[in-house]
DRENVEXTI-200722 format. One record per residue (C-alpha): residue in one letter; z, x, y negated. Coordinates in steps of 0.02 Angstrom, whole numbers, padded with zeros to 5 digits, always signed. Layout:
N
AZXY
...
***
This chain:
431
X-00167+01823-01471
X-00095+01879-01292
X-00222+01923-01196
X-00130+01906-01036
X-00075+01746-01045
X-00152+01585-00950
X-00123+01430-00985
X-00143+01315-00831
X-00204+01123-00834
X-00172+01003-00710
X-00096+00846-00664
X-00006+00915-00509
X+00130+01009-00496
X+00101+01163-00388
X+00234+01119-00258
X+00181+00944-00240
X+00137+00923-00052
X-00041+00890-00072
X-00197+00997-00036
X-00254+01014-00224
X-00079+01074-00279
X-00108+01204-00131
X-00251+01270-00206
X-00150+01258-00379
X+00006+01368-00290
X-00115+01489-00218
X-00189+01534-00403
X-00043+01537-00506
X+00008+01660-00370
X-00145+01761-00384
X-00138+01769-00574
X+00043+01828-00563
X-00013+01976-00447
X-00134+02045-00587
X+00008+02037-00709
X-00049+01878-00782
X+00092+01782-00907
X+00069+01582-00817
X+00112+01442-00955
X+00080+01269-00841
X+00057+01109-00926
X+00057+00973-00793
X+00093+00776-00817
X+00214+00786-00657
X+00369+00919-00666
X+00375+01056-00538
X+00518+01081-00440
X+00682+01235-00486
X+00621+01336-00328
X+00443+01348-00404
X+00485+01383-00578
X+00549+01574-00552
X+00322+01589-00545
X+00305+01524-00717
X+00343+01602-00881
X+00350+01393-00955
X+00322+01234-00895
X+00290+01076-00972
X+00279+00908-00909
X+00264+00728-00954
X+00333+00644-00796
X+00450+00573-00904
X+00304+00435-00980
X+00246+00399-00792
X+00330+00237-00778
X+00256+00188-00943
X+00099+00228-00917
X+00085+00193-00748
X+00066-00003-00797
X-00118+00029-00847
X-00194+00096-00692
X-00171-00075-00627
X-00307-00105-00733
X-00400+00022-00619
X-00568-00032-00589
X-00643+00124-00491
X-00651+00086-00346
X-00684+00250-00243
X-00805+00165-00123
X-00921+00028-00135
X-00844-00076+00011
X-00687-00076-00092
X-00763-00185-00241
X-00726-00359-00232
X-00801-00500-00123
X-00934-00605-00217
X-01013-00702-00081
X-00944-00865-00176
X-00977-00820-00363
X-01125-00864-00462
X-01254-00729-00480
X-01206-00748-00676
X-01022-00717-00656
X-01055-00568-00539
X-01156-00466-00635
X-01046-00514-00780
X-00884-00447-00682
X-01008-00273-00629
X-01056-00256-00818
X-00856-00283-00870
X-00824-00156-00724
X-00960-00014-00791
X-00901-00023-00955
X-00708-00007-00906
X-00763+00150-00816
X-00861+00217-00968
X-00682+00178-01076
X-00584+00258-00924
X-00684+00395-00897
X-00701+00525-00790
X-00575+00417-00702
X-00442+00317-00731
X-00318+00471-00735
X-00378+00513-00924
X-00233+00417-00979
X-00126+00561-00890
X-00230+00680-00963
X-00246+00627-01144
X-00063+00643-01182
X-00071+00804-01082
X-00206+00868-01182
X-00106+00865-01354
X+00016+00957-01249
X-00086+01066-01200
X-00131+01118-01361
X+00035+01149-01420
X+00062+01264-01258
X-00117+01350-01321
X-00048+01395-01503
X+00116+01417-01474
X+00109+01551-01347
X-00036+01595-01426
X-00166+01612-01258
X-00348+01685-01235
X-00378+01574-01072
X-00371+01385-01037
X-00382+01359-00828
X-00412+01193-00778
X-00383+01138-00605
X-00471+00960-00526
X-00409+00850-00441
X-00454+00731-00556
X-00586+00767-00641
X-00490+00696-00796
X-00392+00854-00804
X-00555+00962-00798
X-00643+00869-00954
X-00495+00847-01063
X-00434+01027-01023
X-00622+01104-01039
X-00638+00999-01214
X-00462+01070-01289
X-00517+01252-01230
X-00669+01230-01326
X-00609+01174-01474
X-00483+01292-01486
X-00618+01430-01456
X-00527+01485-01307
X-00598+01554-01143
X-00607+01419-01025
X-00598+01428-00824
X-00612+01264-00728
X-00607+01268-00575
X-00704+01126-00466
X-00585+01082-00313
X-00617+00943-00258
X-00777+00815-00280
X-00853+00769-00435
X-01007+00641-00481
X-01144+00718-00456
X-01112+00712-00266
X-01035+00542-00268
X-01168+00371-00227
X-01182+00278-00379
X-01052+00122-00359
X-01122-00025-00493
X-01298+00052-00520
X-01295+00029-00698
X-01396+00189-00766
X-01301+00185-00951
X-01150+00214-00826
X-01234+00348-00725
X-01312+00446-00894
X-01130+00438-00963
X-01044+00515-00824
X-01176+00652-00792
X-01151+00687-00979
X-00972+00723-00942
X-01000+00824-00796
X-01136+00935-00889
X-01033+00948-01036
X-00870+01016-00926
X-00957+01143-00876
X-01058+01189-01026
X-00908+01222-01120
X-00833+01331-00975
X-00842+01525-00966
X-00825+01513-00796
X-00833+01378-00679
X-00758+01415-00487
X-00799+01309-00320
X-00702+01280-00168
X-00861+01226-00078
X-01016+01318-00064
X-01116+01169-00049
X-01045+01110-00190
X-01101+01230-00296
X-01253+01233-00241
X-01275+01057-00304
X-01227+01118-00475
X-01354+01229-00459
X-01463+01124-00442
X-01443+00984-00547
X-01391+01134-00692
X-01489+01287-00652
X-01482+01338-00845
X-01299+01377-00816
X-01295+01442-00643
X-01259+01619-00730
X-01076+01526-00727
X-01034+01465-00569
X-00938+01575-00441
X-00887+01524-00276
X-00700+01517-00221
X-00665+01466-00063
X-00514+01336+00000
X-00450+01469+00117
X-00288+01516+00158
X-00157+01635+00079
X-00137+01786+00188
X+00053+01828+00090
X+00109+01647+00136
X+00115+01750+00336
X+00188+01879+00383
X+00197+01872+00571
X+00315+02038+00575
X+00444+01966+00465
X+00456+01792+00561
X+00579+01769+00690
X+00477+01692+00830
X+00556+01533+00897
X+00494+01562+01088
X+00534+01434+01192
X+00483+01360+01375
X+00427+01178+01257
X+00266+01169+01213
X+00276+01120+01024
X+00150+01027+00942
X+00182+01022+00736
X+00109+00927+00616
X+00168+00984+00428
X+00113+00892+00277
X+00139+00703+00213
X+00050+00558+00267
X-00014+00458+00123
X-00184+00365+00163
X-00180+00212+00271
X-00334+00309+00370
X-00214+00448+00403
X-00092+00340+00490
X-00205+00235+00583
X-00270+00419+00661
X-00111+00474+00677
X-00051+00331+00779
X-00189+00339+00882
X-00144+00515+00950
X+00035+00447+00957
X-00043+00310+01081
X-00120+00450+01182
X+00044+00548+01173
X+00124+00394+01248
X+00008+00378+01392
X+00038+00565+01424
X+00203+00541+01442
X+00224+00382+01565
X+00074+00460+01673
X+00147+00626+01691
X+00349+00586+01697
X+00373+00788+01732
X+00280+00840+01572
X+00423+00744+01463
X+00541+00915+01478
X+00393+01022+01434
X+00336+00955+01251
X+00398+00927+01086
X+00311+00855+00945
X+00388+00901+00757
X+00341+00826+00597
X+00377+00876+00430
X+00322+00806+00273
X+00330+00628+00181
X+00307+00475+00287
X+00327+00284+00316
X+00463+00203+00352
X+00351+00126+00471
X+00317+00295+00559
X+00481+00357+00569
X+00518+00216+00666
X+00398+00225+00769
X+00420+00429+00827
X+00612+00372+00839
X+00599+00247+00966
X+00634+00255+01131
X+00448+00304+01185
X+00470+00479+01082
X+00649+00504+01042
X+00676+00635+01175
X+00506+00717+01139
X+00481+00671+00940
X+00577+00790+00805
X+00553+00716+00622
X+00611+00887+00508
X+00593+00803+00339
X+00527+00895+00198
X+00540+01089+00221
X+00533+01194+00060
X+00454+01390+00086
X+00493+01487+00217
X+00565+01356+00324
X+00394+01279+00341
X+00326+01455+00402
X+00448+01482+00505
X+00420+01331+00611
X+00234+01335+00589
X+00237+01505+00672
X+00365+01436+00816
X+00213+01309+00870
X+00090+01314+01002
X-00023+01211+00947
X-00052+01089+00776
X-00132+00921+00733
X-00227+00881+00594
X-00266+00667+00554
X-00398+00645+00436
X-00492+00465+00360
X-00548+00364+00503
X-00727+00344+00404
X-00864+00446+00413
X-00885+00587+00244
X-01052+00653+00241
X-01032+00789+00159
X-01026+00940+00281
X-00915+01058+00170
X-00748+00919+00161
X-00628+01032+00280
X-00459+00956+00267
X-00346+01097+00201
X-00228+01095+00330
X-00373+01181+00460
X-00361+01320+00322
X-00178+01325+00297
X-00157+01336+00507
X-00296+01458+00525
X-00199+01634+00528
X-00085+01557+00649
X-00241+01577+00777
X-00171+01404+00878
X-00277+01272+00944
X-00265+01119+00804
X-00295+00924+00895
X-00405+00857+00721
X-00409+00655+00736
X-00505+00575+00625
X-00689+00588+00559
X-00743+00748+00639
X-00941+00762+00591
X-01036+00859+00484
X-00874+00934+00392
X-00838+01029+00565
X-00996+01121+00596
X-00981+01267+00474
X-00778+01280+00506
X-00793+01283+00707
X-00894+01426+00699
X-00755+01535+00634
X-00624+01423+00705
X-00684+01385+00873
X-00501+01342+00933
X-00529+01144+00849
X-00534+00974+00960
X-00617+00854+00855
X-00595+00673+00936
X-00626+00493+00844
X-00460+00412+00835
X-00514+00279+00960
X-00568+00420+01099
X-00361+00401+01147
X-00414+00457+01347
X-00487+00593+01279
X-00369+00652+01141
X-00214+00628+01297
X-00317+00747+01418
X-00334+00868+01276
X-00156+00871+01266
X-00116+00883+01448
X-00238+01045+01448
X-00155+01116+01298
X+00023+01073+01382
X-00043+01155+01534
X-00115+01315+01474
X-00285+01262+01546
X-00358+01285+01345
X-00306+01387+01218
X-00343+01432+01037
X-00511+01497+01029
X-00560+01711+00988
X-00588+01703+00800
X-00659+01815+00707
X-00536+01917+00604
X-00706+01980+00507
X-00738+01804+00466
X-00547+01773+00437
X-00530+01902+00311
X-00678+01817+00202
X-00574+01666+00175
X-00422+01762+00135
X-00401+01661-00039
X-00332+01820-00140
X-00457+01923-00077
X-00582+01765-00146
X-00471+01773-00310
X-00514+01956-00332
X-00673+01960-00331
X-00706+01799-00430
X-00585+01872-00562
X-00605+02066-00542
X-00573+02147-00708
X-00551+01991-00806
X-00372+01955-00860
X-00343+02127-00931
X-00260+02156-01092
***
């Protein structure tokens, strides 16, 4: 066998523009800085510019349109306000619909995503054998990805890593209160991670639930961090874009109906900044880069932003640095509903953290906050309907009258993700 090769599991791409393909991109580029051979077996295809990290790739996007026509079968629903309206219905034909609904989420289980990850899986074992690999590394989001690919490694008495991104049951509120439902699920959860070597967090709280509920296997649960990646800047080697325009940037895509009824909010405030203060209109730009609406576009076209509004498109690599380091200041938009779990940072705070610039966060700014701000004091949380309070933010940004706050580059360094990687993996992958 070749002891230095991974094979990675996941249904993302690593240059997909969302937070747990990030976290994806930031591994695979840790593993190929201890020498590490990657093999990736993903359901969607990476992009040419990404493959030069990879020694293979393999992909089933090609089946996506096919098997796309049986999540609208989905029935888990990821909150309980989602689940239909049964006011009108017969307590018999509710129950009987909840009953239909637990079962279908026994049969699709962890989540409706296994049909991604089934097919995957018999790749993946192909991808195991042929390049003949000591270590399966699973990556959530979904939790699909982590069972299947967790299973195969086992079978094929192969060191398995999963790694725990993003949330999983045992921190979610049961949804149809069936306990056959609940057992079953907790069975997959326990059995994930019994059949992992090693099984890494992105949340200390989250592991600490883990612990909890498994304290027989807490010998196998490390903690590594979100964090940034301290190669991804390199402040010396960026051409600083200094102008007299304050910029405000926003880089990712908008995909969550929350995310643009936050963003529009600060887009309202942005408005009223403008028409109150007709001098300020020569002194600020806003950019945005990433996916988005048609509807948005529009809107950050029109007349009331065009002259102070830049849309950028998607920027690959080093574009996206470049004009993340020529900002002032950032904005994150978040869900407008309140998460109660404190450890749910949005990625972006973490990707925009060596930067040292004050980030405008709209959305749900709780409990997830508190541990962040005190390492990244230079955050202005606001509720997306607090639009007075988000404009006079901006005006004092725009103004120089508040800045990014000191932050601790002790602190900093900690959540340095390859420094994480290191010590999570120190010693590990060698032949």
């Amino acid at each position: 066998m070749s002891k230095n090769t991974v094979v990675m599991f996941s249904m993302w791409a690593p240059d997909t523009p969302t937070p747990i393909a990030h976290r994806l991109d930031k591994i695979i580029r840790c593993l190929k800085d201890e020498g590490v051979e990657v093999v990736l077996v993903s359901f969607y295809k990476c992009g040419k510019d990404f493959k030069g990290q990879l020694s293979h790739h393999y992909s089933l996007e090609r089946l996506l349109p096919f098997l796309r026509k049986f999540t609208n079968l989905r029935t888990d629903k990821s909150e309980k306000d989602n689940l239909p309206d049964v006011e009108n219905e017969g307590a018999f034909v509710s129950n009987a619909k909840r009953l239909f609904a637990a079962i279908a989420r026994c049969l699709f289980a962890p989540d409706i995503n296994i049909i991604f990850a089934l097919p995957a899986s018999l790749l993946l074992v192909w991808a195991v054998l042929r390049h003949r690999a000591v270590y399966v590394f699973s990556v959530t989001n979904p939790a699909s990805f982590a069972f299947t690919g967790s299973a195969v490694g086992w079978l094929l008495r192969r060191k398995v890593i999963t790694d725990l991104g993003d949330l999983w049951y045992v921190i979610k509120e049961p949804r149809l209160n069936f306990q056959f439902e609940k057992r079953f699920h907790r069975w997959l959860e326990k059995s994930t991670v019994q059949r992992s070597d090693l099984v890494t967090f992105a949340y200390p709280e989250l592991m600490e639930l883990f612990s909890a509920q498994y304290p027989q296997l807490k010998n196998r649960m490390r903690i590594m961090e979100q964090g940034y990646d301290g190669n991804f800047v390199s402040h010396a080697d960026i051409q600083r874009e200094r102008t007299d325009v304050f910029t405000i940037g926003y880089f990712g895509s908008l995909r969550m109906n929350e995310q643009y009824k936050a963003f529009f909010s600060l887009l309202e405030s942005f408005k009223k900044l403008l028409n109150e203060n007709p001098a300020i209109k020569t002194k600020v730009k806003l950019l945005v880069a990433g996916t988005v609406s048609h509807e948005f576009l529009d809107k950050i076209q029109s007349p009331d932003f065009s002259a102070n509004a830049d849309y950028l498109g998607y920027l690959q690599a080093g574009e996206l640095e470049a004009k993340m380091e020529s900002c002032d200041a950032f904005i994150v938009v978040t869900g407008t509903k309140e998460i109660p779990f404190s450890y749910l940072v949005p990625q972006k705070l973490y990707m925009y953290m060596p930067y040292k610039k004050p980030v405008v966060y709209v959305g749900y700014a709780g409990k997830q906050l508190q541990r962040l701000k005190k390492i990244f004091p230079s955050v202005y949380p606001f509720f997306p309907d607090e639009t007075d309070g988000i404009k006079t933010c901006l005006f004092k940004l725009i103004n120089g009258e508040i800045s990014g706050g000191a932050i601790d580059d002790n602190e900093l360094l900690k959540l340095d993700f390859r420094n994480q990687f290191k010590s999570v993996f120190a010693g590990y992958f060698k032949p």
